[in-house]
Wavefront OBJ file of the C-alpha trace (Angstrom):
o trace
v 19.680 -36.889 -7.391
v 17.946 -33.987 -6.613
v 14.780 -33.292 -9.253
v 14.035 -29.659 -10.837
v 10.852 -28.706 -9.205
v 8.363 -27.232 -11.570
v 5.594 -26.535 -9.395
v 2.591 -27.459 -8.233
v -0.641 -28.200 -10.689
v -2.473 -24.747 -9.747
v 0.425 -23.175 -10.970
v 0.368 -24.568 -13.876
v -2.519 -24.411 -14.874
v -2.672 -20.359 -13.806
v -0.004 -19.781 -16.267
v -1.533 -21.990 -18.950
v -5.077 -19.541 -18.158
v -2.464 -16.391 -18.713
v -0.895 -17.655 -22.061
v -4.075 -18.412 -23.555
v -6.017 -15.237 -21.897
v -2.839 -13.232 -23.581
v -3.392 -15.238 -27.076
v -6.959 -14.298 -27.220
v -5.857 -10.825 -26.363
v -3.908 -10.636 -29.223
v -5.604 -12.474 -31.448
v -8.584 -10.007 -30.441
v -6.552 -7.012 -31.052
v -5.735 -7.871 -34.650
v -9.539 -9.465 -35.108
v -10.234 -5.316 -34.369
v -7.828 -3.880 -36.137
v -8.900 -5.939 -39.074
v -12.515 -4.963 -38.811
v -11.215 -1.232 -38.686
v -9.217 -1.183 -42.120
v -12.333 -2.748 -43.675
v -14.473 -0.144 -41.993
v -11.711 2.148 -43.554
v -12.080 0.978 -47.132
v -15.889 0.687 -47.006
v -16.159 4.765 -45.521
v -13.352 5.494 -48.379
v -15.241 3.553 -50.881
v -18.771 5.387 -49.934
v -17.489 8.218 -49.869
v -16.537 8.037 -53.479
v -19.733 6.777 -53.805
v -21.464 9.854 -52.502
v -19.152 12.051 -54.018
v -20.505 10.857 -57.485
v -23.951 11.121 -56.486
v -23.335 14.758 -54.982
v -21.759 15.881 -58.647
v -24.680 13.953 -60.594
v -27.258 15.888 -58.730
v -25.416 19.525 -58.971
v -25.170 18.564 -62.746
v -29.164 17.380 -63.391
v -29.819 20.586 -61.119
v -27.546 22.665 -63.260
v -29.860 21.435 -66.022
v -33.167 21.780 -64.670
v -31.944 25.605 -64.377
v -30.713 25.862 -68.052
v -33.311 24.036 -69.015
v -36.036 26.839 -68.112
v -33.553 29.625 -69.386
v -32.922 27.689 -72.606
v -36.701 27.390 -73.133
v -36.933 31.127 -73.725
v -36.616 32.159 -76.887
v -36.233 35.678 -78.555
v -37.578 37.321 -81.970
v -36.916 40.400 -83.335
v -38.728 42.460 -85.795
v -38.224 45.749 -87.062
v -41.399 47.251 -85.110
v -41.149 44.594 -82.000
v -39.175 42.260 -79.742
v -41.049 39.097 -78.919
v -39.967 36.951 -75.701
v -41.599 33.708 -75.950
v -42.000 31.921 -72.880
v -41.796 28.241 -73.685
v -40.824 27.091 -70.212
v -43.043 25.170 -67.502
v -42.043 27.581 -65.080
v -42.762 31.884 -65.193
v -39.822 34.093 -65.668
v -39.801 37.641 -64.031
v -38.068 40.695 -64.567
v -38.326 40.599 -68.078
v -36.454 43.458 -69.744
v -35.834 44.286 -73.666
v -32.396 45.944 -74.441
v -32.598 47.529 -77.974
v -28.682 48.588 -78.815
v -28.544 52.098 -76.607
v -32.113 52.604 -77.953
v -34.773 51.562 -74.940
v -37.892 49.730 -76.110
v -40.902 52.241 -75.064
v -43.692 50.464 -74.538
v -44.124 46.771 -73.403
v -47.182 44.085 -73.095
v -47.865 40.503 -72.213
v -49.833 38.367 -74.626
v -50.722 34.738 -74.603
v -49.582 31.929 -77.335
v -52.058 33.278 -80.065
v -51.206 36.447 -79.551
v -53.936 37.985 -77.663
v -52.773 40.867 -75.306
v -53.552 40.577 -71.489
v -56.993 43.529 -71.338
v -55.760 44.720 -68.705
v -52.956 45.685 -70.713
v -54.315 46.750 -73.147
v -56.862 49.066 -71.124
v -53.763 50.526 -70.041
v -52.334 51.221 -73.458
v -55.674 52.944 -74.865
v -55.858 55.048 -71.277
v -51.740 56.024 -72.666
v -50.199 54.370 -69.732
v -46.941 53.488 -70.633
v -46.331 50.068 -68.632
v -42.753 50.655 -68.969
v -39.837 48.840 -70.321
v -39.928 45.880 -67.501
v -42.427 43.307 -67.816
v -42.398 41.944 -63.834
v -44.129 38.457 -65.034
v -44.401 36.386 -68.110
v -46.526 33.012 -67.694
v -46.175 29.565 -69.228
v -47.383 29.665 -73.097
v -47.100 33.713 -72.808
v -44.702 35.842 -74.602
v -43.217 39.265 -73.384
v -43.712 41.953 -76.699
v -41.747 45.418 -76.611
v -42.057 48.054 -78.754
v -38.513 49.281 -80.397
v -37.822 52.663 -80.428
v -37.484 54.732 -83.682
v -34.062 53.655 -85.146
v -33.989 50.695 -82.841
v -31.347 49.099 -84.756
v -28.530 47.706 -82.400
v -28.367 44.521 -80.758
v -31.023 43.160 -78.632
v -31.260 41.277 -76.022
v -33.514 39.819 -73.229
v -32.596 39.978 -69.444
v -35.266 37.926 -67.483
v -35.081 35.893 -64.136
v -35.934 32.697 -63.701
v -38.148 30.321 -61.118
v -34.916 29.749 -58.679
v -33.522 33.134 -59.124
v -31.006 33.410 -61.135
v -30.665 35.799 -63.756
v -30.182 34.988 -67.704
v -29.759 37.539 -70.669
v -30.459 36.089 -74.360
v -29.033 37.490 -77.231
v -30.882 37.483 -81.045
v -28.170 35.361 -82.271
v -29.696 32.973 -79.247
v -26.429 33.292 -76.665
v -27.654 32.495 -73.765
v -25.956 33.608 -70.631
v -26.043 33.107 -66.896
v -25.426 36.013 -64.646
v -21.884 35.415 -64.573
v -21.401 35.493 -68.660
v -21.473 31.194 -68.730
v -22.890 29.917 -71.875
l 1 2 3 4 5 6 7 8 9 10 11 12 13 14 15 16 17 18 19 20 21 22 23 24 25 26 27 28 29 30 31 32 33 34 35 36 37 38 39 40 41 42 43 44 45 46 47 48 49 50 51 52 53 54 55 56 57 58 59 60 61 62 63 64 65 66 67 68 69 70 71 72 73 74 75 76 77 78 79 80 81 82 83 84 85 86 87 88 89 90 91 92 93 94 95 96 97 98 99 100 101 102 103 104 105 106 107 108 109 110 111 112 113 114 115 116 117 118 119 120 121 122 123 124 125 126 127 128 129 130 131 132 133 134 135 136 137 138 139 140 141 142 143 144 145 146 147 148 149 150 151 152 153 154 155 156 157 158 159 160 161 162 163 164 165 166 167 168 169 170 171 172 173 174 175 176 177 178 179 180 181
């Protein structure tokens, strides 16, 4: 009886090597491809992560910037428009708008009240400064004088320390540039 022959030994064990080199291959392949879906879920999950972050900063930035413009605050008098700047920052640009009726004249003066001198040099020389006020410090407040018949409504335009510009009504709207509240 003639016996199957399976080979010699170093055959054997060459094809032994090749199942078990194509095992680890595999088992390799799906060790990666493992690895990458985590990778996956951990770049999806930090993304989300950042994404959170990214809106909680825009929205305590969004603040910081309302914050300033909110700490303006208007008064009105029948002579006189007071801007009060109650911020930690300067606001520029500062301008009065009195119904159609301009304000004429217009002065800086510090938390008690006590106008700039060199504004006031300016007023007793008859300089008119104008209706603009191009600075208004911490703890100062704006004043413009109302016209005769100044009876409409007024409002404050003024920029603030990041540039954006802000208007606030007497009833105390305050609005961005765009008309937000």
């Amino acid at each position: 009886m003639a016996g199957i022959d399976l080979g010699d030994a170093p055959t054997w064990l060459g094809a032994i090597f090749a199942a078990g080199a194509a095992g680890a291959a595999i088992w390799t392949l799906k060790s990666q491809r493992d690895q990458i879906a985590e990778q996956r879920d951990f770049i999806a999950e930090q993304s989300a992560n950042l994404l959170l972050e990214r809106e909680a900063l825009l929205a305590a930035a969004k603040d910081r910037r309302k914050r300033q413009a909110r700490s303006v605050r208007l008064k009105v008098e029948r002579q006189y428009v007071y801007v009060f700047n109650e911020s930690d920052a300067p606001i520029m640009a500062v301008c009065c708008f009195d119904g159609d009726a301009p304000p004429v004249r217009s002065c800086v003066v510090d938390a008690i009240g006590n106008v700039a001198s060199e504004l006031i040099a300016a007023m007793v020389r008859g300089e008119d400064s104008g209706p603009d006020i191009d600075l208004v410090g911490v703890g100062q407040a704006a004043v413009f004088q109302r016209a005769e018949g100044g009876q409409g409504e007024v409002s404050v335009g003024f920029i603030d320390m990041a540039g954006l510009e802000w208007s606030r009504h007497a009833d105390g709207t305050l609005l961005d540039a765009d008309g937000r509240h």
